[in-house]
MOPAC internal coordinates of N, CA, C and O (Angstrom, degrees):
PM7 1SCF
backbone

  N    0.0000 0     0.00 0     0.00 0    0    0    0
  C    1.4405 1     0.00 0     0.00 0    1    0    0
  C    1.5230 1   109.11 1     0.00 0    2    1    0
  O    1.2310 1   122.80 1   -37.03 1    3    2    1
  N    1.1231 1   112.23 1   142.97 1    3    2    1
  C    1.8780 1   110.22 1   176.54 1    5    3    2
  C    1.3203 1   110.92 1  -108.57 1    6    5    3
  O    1.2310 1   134.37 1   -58.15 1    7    6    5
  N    1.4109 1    89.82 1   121.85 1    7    6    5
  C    1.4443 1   116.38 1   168.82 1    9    7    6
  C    1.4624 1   112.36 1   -48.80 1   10    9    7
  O    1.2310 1   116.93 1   -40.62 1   11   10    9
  N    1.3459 1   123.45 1   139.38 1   11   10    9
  C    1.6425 1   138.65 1   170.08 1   13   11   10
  C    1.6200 1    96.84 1   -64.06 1   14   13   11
  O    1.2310 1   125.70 1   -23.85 1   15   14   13
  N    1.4334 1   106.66 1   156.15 1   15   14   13
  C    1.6831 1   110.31 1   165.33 1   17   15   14
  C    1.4982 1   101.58 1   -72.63 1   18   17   15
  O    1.2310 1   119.77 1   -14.90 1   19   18   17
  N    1.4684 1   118.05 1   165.10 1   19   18   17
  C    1.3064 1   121.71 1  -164.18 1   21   19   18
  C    2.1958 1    93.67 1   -92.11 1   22   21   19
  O    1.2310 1   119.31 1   -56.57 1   23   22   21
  N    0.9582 1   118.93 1   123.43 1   23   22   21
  C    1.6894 1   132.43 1   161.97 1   25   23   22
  C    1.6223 1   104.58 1   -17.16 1   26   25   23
  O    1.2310 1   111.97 1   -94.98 1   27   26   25
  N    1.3820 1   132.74 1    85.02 1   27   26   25
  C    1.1101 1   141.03 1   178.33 1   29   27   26
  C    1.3456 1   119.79 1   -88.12 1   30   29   27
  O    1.2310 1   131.86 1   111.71 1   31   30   29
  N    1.7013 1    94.71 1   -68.29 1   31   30   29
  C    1.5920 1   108.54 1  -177.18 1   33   31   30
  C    1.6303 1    89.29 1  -113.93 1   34   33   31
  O    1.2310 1   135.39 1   -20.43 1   35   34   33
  N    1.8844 1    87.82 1   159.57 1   35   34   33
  C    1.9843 1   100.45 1  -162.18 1   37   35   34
  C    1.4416 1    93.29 1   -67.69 1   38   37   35
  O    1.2310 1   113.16 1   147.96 1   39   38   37
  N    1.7592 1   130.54 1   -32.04 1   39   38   37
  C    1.0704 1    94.07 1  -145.22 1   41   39   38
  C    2.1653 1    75.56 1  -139.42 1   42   41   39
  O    1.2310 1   138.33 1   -36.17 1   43   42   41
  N    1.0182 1    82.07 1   143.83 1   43   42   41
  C    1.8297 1    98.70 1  -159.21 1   45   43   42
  C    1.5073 1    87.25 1  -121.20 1   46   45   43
  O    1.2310 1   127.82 1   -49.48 1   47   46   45
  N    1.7899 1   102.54 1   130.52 1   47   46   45
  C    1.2771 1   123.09 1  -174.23 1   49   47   46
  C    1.6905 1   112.54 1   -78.37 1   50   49   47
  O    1.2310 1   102.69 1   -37.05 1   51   50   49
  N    1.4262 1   149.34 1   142.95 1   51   50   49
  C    0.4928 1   148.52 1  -159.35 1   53   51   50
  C    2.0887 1   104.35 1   -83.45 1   54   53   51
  O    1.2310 1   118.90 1   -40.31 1   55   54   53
  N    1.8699 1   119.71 1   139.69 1   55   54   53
  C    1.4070 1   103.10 1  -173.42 1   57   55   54
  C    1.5861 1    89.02 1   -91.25 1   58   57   55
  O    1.2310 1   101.08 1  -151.84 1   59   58   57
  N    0.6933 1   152.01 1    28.16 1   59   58   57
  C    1.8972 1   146.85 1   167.52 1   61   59   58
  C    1.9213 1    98.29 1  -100.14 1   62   61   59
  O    1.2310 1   116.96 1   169.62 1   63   62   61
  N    1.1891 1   123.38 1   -10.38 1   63   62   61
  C    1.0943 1   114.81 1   164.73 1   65   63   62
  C    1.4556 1   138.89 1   -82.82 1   66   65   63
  O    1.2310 1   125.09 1   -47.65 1   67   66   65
  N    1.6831 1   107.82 1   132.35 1   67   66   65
  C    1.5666 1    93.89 1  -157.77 1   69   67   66
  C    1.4642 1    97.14 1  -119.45 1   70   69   67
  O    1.2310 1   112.65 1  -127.01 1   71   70   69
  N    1.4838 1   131.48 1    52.99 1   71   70   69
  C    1.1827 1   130.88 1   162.09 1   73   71   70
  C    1.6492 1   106.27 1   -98.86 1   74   73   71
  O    1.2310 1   115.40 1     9.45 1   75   74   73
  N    1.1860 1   126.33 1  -170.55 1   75   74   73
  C    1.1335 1   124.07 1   164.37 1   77   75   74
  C    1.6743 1   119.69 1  -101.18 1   78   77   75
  O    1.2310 1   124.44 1   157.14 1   79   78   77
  N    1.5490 1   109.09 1   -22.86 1   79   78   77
  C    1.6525 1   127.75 1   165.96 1   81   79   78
  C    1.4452 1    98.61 1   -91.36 1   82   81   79
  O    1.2310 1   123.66 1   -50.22 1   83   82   81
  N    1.2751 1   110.59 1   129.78 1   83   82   81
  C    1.7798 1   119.59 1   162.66 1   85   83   82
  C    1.3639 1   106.54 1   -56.93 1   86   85   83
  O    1.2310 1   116.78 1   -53.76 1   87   86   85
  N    1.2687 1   123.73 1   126.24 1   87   86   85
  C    1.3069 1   119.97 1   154.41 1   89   87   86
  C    1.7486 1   114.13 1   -98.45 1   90   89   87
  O    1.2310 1   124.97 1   138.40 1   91   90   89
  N    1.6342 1   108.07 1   -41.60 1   91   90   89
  C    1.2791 1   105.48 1   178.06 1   93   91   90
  C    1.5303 1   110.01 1  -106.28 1   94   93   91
  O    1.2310 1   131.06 1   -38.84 1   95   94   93
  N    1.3053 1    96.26 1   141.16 1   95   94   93
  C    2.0267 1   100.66 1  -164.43 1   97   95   94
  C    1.4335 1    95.64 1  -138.35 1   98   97   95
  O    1.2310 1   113.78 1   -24.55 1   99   98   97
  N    1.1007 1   129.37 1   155.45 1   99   98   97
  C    1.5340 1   147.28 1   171.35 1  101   99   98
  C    1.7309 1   111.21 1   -87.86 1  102  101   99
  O    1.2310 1   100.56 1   -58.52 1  103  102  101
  N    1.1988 1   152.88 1   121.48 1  103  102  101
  C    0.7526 1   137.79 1  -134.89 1  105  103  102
  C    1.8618 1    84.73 1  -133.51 1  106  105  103
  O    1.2310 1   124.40 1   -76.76 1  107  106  105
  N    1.3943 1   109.17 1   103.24 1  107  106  105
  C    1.7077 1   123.31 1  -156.22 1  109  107  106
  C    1.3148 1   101.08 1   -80.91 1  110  109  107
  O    1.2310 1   109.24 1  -154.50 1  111  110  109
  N    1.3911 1   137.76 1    25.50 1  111  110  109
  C    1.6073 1   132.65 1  -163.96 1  113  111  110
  C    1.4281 1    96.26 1  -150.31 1  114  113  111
  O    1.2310 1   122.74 1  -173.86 1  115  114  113
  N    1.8709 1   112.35 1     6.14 1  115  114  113
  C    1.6939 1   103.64 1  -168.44 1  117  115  114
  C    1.9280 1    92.92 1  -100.67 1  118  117  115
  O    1.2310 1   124.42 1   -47.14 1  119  118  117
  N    1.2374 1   109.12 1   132.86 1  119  118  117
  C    1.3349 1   131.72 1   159.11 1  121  119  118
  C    1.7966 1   106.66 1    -0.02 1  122  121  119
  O    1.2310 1   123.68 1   -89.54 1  123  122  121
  N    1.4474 1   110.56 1    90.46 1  123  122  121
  C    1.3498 1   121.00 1  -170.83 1  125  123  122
  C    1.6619 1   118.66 1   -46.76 1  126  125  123
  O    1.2310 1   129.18 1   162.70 1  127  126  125
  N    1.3686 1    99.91 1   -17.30 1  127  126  125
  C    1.7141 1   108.38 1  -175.88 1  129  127  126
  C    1.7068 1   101.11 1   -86.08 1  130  129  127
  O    1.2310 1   120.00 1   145.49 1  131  130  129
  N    1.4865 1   117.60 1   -34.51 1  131  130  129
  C    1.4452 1   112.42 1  -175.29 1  133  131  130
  C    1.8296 1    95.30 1   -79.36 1  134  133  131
  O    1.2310 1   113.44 1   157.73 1  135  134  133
  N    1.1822 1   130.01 1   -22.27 1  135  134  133
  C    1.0892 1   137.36 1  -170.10 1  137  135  134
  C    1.4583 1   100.01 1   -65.77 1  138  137  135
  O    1.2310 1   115.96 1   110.57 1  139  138  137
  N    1.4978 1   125.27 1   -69.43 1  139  138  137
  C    1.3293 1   137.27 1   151.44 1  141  139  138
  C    1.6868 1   127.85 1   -27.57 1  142  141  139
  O    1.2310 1   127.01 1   161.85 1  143  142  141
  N    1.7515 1   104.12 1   -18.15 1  143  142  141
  C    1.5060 1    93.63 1  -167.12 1  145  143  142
  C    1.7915 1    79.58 1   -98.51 1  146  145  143
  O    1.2310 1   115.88 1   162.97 1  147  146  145
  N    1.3505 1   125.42 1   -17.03 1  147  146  145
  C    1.2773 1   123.71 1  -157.17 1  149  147  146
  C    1.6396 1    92.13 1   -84.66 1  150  149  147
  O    1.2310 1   104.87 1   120.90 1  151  150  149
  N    1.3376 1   145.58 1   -59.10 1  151  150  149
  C    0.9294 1   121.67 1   150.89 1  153  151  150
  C    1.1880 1   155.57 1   -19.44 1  154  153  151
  O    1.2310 1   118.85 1   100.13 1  155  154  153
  N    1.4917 1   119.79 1   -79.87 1  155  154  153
  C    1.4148 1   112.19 1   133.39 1  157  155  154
  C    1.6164 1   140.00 1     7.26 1  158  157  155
  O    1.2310 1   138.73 1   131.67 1  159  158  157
  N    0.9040 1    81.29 1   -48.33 1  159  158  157
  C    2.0669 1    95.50 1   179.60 1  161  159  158
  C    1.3125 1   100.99 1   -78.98 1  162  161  159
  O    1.2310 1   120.57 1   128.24 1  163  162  161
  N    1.5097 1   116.52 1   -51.76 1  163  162  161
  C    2.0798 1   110.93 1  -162.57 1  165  163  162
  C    2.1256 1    82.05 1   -84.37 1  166  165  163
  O    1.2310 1   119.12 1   163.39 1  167  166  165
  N    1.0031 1   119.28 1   -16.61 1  167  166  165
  C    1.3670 1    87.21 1   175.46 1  169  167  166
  C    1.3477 1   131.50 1   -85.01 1  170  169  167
  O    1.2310 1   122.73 1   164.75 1  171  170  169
  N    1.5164 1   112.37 1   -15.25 1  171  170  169
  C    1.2731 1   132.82 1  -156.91 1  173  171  170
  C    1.5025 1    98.17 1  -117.03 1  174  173  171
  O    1.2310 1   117.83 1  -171.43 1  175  174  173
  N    1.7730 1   121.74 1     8.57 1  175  174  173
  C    0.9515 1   134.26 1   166.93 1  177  175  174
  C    1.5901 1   104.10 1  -104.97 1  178  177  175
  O    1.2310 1   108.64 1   153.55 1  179  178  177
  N    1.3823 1   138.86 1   -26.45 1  179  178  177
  C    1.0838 1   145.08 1  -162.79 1  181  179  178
  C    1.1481 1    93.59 1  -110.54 1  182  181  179
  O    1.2310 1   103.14 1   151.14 1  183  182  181
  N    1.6666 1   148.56 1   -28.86 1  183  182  181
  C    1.4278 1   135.23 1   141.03 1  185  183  182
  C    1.4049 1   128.69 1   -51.05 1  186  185  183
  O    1.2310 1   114.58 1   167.38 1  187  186  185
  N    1.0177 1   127.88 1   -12.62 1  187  186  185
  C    1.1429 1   139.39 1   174.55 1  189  187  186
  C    1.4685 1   110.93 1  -103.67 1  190  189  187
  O    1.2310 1   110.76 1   154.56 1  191  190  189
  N    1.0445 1   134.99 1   -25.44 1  191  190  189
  C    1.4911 1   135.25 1   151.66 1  193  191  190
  C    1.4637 1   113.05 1   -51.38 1  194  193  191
  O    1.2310 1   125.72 1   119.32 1  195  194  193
  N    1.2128 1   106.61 1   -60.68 1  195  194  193
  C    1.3192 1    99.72 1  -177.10 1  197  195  194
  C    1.7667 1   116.25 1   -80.68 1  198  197  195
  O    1.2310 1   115.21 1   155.65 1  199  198  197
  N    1.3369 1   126.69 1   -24.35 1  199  198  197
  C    1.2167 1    91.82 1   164.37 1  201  199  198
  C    1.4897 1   127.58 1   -67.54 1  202  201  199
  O    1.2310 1   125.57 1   158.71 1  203  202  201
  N    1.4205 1   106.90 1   -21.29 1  203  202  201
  C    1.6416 1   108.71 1  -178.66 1  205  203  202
  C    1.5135 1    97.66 1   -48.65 1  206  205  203
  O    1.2310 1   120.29 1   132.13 1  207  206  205
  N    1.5238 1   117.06 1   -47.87 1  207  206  205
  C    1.2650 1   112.62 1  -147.26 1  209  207  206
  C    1.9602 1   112.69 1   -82.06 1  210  209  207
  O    1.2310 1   124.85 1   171.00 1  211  210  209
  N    1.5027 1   108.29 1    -9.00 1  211  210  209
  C    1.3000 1   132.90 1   177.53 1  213  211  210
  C    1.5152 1   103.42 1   -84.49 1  214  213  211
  O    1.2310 1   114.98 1   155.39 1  215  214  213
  N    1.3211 1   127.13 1   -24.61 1  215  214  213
  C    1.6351 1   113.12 1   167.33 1  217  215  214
  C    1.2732 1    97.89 1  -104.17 1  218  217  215
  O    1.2310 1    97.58 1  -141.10 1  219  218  217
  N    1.6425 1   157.54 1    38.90 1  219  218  217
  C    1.1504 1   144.19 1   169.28 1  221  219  218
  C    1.2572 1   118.78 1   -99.32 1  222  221  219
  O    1.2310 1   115.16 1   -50.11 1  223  222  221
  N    1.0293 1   126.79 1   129.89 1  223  222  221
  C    1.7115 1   107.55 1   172.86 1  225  223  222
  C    1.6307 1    97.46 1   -91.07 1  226  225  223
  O    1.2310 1   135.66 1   -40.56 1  227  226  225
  N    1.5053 1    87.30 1   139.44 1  227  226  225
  C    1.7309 1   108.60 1  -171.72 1  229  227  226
  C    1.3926 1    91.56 1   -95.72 1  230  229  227
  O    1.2310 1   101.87 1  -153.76 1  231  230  229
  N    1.5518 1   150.71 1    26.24 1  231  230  229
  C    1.2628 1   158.18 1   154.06 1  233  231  230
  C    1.7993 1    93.56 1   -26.26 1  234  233  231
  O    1.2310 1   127.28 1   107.53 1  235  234  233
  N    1.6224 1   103.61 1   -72.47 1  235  234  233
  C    1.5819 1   111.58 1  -158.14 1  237  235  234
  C    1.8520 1   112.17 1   -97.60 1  238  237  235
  O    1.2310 1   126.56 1  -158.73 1  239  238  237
  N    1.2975 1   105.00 1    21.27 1  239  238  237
  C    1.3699 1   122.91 1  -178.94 1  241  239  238
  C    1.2711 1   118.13 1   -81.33 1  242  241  239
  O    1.2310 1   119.60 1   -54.23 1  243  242  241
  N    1.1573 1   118.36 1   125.77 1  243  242  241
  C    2.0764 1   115.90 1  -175.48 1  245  243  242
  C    1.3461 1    89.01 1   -87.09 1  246  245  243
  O    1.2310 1   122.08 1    -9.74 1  247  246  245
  N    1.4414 1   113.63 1   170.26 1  247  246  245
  C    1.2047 1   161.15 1   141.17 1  249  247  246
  C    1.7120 1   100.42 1   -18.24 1  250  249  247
  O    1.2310 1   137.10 1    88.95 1  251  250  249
  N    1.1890 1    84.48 1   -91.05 1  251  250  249
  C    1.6971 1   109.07 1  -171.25 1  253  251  250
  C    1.6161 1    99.71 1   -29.16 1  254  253  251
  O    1.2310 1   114.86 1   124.93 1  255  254  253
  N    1.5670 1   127.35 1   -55.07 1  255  254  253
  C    1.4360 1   107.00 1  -142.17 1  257  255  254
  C    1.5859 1    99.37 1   -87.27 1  258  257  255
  O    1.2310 1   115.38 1  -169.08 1  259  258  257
  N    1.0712 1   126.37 1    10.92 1  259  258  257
  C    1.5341 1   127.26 1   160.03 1  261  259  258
  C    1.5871 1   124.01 1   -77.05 1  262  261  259
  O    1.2310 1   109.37 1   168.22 1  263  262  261
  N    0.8469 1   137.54 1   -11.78 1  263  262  261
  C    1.8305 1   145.41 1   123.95 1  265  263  262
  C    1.3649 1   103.48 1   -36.17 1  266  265  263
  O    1.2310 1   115.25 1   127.52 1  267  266  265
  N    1.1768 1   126.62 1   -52.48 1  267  266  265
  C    1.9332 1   132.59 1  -134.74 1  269  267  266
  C    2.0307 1    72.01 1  -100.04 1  270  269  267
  O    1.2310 1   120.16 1   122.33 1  271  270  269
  N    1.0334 1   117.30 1   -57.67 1  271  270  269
  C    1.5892 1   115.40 1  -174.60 1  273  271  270
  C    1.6501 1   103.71 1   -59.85 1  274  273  271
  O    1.2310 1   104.45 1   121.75 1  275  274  273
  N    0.8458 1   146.32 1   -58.25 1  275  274  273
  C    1.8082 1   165.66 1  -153.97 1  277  275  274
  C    1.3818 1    88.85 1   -64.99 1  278  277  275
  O    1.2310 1   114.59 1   131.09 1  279  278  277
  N    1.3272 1   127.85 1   -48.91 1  279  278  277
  C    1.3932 1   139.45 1  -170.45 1  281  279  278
  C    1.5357 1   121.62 1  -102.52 1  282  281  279
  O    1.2310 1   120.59 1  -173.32 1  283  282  281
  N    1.2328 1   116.48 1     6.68 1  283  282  281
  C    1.2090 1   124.52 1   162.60 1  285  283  282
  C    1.5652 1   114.11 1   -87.51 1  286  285  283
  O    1.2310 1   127.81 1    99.25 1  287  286  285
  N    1.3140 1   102.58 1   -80.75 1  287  286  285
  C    1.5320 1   112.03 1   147.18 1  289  287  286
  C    1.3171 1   127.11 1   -30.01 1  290  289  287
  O    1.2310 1   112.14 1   136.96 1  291  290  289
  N    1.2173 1   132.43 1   -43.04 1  291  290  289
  C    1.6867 1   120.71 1   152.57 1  293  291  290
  C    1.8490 1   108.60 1   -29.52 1  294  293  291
  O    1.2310 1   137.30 1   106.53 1  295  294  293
  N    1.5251 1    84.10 1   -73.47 1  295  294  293
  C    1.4044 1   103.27 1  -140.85 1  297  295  294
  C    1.6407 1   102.94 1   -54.55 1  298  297  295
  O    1.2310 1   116.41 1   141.87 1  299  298  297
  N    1.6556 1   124.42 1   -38.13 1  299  298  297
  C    1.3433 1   135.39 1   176.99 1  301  299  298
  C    1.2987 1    99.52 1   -82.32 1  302  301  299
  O    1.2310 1    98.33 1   161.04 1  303  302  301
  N    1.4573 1   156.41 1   -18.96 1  303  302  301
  C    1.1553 1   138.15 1   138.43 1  305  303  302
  C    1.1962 1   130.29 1   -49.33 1  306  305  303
  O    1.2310 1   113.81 1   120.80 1  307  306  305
  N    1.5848 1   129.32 1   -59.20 1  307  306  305
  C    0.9723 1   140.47 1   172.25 1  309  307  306
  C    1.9204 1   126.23 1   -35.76 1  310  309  307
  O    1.2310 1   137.03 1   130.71 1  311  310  309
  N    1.6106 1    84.62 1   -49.29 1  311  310  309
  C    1.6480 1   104.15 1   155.97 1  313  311  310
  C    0.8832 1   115.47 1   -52.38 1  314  313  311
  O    1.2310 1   112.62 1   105.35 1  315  314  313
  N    1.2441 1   131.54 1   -74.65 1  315  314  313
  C    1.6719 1   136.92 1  -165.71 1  317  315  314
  C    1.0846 1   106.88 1   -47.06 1  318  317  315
  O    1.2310 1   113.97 1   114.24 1  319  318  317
  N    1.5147 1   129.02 1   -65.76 1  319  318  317
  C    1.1280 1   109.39 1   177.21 1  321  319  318
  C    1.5787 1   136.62 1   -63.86 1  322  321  319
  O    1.2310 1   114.57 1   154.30 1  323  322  321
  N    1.2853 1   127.89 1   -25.70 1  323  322  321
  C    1.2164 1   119.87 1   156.71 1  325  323  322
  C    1.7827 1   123.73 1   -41.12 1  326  325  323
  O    1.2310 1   126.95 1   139.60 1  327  326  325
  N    1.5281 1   104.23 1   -40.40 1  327  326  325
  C    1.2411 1   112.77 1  -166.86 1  329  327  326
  C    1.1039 1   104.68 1   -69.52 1  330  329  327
  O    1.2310 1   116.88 1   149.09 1  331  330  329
  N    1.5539 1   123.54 1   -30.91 1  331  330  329
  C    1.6489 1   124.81 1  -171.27 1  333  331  330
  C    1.6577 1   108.07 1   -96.88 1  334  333  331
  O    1.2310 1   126.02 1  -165.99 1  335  334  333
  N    1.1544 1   106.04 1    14.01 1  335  334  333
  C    1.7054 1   126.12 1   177.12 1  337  335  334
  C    1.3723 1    93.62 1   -88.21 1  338  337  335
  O    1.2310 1   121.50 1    93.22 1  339  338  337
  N    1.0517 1   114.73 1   -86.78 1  339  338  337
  C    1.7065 1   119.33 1   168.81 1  341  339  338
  C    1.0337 1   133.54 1   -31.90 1  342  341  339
  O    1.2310 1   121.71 1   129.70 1  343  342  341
  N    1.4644 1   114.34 1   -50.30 1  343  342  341
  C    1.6756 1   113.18 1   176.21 1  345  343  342
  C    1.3803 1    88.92 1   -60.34 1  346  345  343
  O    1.2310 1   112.44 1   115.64 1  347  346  345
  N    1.3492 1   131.87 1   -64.36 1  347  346  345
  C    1.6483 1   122.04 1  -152.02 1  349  347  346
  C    1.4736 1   113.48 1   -57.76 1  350  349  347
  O    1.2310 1   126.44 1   173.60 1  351  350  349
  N    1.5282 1   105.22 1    -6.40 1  351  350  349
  C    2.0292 1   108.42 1  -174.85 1  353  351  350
  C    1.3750 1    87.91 1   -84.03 1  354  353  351
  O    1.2310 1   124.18 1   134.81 1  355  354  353
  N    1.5990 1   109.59 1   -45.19 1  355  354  353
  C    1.8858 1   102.51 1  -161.69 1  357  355  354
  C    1.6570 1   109.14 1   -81.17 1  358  357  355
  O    1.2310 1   109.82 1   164.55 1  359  358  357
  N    1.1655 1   136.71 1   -15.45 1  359  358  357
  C    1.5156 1   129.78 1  -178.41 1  361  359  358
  C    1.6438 1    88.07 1   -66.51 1  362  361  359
  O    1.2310 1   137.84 1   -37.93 1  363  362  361
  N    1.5585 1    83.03 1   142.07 1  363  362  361
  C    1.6139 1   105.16 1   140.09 1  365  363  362
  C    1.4089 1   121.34 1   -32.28 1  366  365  363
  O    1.2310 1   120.63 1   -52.62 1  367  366  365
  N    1.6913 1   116.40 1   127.38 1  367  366  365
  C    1.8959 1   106.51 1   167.77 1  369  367  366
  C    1.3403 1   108.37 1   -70.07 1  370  369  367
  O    1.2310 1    96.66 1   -17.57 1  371  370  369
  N    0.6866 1   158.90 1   162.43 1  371  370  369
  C    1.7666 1   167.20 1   117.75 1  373  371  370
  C    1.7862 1   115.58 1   -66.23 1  374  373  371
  O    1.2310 1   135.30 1   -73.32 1  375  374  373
  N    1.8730 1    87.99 1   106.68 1  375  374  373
  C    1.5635 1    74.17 1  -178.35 1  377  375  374
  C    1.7491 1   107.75 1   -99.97 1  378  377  375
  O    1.2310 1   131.54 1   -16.54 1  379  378  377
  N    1.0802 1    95.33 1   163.46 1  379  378  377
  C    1.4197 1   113.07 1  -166.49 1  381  379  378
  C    2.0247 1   101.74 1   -79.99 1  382  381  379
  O    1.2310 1   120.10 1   180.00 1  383  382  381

């Protein structure tokens, strides 16, 4: 399993970003439960993409919008999991 980088800087640039300046950053000191709800959302937005896209018939579907799909789903996956990288550094451990 791979370990997260260890919480350095407060606010950690997002890896789905393709500028060379971060514009969108995770902000590693914000309230681990809103951190979790922020996840949650691009994942449960990218589950819901794809089931839409699992009952569709692609009969009248171009070419083209499968890039525009491939990259949606990146980008709200890619998020999510970062976001649930972080929350899991900032919760409490629970010892057994």
């Amino acid at each position: 399993m791979n370990r997260p980088e260890p919480l350095t800087d407060r606010y950690r640039p997002l890896k789905s970003s393709i500028s060379e300046t971060p514009v969108l950053v995770i902000d590693t000191e914000a309230d681990p439960l809103e951190i979790l709800d922020a996840a949650r959302q691009r994942i449960r937005a990218a589950s819901d993409l794809l089931e839409t896209l699992y009952c569709l018939c692609f009969k009248q579907a171009d070419a083209s919008d499968i890039p525009n799909i491939v990259n949606a789903l990146y980008l709200l996956t890619q998020d999510g999991n970062e976001l649930l990288d972080i929350a899991r550094q900032r919760l409490p451990k629970l010892t057994g």
